[in-house]
FISELO-356289 format. One record per residue (C-alpha): x negated, y, z; residue number from 1. Coordinates in pm, whole numbers, plus 50000, padded with zeros to 5 digits. Each point is the difference from the previous one (the first is absolute). Example, Ala and Ser with C-alpha at 12.3 -4.5 7.8 and 13.67 -1.06 7.14 Angstrom:
2
+-------+-------+-------+-----+
:    xx :    yy :    zz : num :
+-------+-------+-------+-----+
: 48770 : 49550 : 50780 :   1 :
: 49863 : 50344 : 49934 :   2 :
+-------+-------+-------+-----+
This chain:
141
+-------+-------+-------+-----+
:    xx :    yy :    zz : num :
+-------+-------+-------+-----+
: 15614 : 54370 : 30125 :   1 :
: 49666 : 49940 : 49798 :   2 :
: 50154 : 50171 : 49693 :   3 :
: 50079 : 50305 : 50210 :   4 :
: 49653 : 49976 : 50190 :   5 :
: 49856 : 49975 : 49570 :   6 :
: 50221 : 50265 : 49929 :   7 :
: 49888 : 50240 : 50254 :   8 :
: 49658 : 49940 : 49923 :   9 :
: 50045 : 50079 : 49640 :  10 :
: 50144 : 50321 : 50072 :  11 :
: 49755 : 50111 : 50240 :  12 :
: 49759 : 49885 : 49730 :  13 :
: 50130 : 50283 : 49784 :  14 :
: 49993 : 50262 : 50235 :  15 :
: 49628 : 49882 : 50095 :  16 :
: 49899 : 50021 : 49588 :  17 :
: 50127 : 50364 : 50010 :  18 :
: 49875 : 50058 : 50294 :  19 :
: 49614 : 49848 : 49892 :  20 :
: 50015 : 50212 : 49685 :  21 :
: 50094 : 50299 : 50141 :  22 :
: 49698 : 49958 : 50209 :  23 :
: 49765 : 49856 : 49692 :  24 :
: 50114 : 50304 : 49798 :  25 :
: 49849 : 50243 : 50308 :  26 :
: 49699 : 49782 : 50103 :  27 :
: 49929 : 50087 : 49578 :  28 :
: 50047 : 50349 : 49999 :  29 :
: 50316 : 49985 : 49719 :  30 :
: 50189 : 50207 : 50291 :  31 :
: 49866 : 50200 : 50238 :  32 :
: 50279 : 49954 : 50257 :  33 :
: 50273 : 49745 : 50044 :  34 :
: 50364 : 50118 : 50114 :  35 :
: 50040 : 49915 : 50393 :  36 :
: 50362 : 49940 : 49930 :  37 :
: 49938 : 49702 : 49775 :  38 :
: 49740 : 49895 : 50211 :  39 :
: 50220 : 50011 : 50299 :  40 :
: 50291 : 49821 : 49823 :  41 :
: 49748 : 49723 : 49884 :  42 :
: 49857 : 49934 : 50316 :  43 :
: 50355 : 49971 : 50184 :  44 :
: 50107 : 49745 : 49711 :  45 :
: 49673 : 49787 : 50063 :  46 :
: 50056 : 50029 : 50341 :  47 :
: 50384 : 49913 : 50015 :  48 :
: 49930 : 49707 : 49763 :  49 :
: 49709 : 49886 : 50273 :  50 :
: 50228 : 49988 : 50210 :  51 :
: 50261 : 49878 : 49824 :  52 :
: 49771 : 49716 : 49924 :  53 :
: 49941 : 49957 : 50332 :  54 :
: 50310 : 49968 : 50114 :  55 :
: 50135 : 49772 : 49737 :  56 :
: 49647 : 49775 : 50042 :  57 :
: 50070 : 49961 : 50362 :  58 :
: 50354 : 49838 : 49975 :  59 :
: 49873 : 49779 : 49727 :  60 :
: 49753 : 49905 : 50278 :  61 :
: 50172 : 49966 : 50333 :  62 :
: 50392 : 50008 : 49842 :  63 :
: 49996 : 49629 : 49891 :  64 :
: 49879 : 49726 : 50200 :  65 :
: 49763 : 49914 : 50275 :  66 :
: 49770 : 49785 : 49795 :  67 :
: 49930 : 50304 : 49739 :  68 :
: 49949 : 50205 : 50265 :  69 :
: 49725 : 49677 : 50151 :  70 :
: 49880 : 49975 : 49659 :  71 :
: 49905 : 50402 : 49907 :  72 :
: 49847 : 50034 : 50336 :  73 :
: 49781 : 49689 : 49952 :  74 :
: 49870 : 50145 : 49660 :  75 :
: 49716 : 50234 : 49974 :  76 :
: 50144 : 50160 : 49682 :  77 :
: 50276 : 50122 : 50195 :  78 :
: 49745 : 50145 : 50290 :  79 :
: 49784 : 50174 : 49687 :  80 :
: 50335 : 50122 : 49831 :  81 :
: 50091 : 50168 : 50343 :  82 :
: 49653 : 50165 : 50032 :  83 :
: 50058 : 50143 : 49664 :  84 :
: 50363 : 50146 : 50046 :  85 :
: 49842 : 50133 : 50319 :  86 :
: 49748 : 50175 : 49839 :  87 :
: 50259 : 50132 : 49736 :  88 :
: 50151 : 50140 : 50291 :  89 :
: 49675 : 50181 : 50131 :  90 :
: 49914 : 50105 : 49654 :  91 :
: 50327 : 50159 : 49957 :  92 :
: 49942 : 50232 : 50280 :  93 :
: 49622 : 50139 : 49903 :  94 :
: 50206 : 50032 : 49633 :  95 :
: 50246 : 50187 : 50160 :  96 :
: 49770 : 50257 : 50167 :  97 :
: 49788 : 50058 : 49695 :  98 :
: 50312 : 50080 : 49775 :  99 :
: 49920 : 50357 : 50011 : 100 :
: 49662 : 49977 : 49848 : 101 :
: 50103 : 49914 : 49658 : 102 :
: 50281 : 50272 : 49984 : 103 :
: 49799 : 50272 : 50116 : 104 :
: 49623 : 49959 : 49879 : 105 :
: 49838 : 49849 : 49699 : 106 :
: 49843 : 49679 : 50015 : 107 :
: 49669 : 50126 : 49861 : 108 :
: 50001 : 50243 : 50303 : 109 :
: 50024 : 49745 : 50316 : 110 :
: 49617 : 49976 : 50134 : 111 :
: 49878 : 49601 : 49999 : 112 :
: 50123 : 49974 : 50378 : 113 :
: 50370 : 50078 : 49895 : 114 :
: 49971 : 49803 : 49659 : 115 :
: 49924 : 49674 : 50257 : 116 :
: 50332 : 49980 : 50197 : 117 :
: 50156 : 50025 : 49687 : 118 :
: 49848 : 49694 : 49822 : 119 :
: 49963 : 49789 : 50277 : 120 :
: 50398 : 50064 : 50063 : 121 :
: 50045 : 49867 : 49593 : 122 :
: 49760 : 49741 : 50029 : 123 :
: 50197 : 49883 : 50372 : 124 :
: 50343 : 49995 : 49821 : 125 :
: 49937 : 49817 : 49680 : 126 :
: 49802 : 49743 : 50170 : 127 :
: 50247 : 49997 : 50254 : 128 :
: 50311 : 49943 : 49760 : 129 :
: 49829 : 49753 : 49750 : 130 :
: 49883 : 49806 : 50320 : 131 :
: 50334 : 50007 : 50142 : 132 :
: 50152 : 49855 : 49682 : 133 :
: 49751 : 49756 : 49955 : 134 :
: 50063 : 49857 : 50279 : 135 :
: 50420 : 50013 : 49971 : 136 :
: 49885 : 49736 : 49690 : 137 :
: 49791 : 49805 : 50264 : 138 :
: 50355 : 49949 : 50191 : 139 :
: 50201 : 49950 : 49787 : 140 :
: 50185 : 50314 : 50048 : 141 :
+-------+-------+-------+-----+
């Protein structure tokens, strides 16, 4: 199950890259607008492979036996790893209500107060995913 959990992540991964540079390439001003299509399709691939992840992460958990289950409950790293995917999950949301923005205004013309959501939403995710993989490597997952 690991190698589908890796798996999963890897392609999620991708659609997250294309996803970040899309955004990068509008936060610079080398487009002016980004297509909501693609941004829509992105999104739904991060967030099928989220929960994908999820789902996969959870029977690794609780599908084998009662000790593993003992053991990731009495390990902080699992408690952390759950804050993060549940702050993936938050973040996903706010992303999803902003997706508009980029496909119908230029970056350069969002005032300072709309700019904010924006990069506090990018900061929340990446920290969010490295932290959650960080500490998969703390378990042993």
């Amino acid at each position: 199950m690991i190698l589908v959990h890796l798996t999963i992540l890897f392609i999620t991964g991708f659609f997250i890259v294309v996803s970040d540079y899309a955004a990068f390439k509008w936060v610079t001003g080398k487009v002016q607008t980004l297509n909501l299509v693609s941004l829509k399709r992105n999104h739904w691939a991060v967030g099928i492979g989220l929960t994908l992840m999820i789902l996969t992460g959870s029977f690794m958990a609780f599908g084998g036996s009662g000790d593993r289950m003992a053991e990731l409950f009495a390990n902080p790293a699992f408690w952390v790893k759950m804050s993060f995917v549940a702050l993936l999950i938050i973040n996903s949301f706010v992303i999803g209500a902003h997706l508009k923005t980029p496909a119908e205004r230029p970056f350069a013309s969002l005032t300072a107060k709309e700019k904010w959501p924006l990069y506090i939403s990018g900061a929340v995710s990446t920290f969010a995913w490295v932290g959650a993989i960080v500490c998969a490597t703390l378990l042993g997952d």
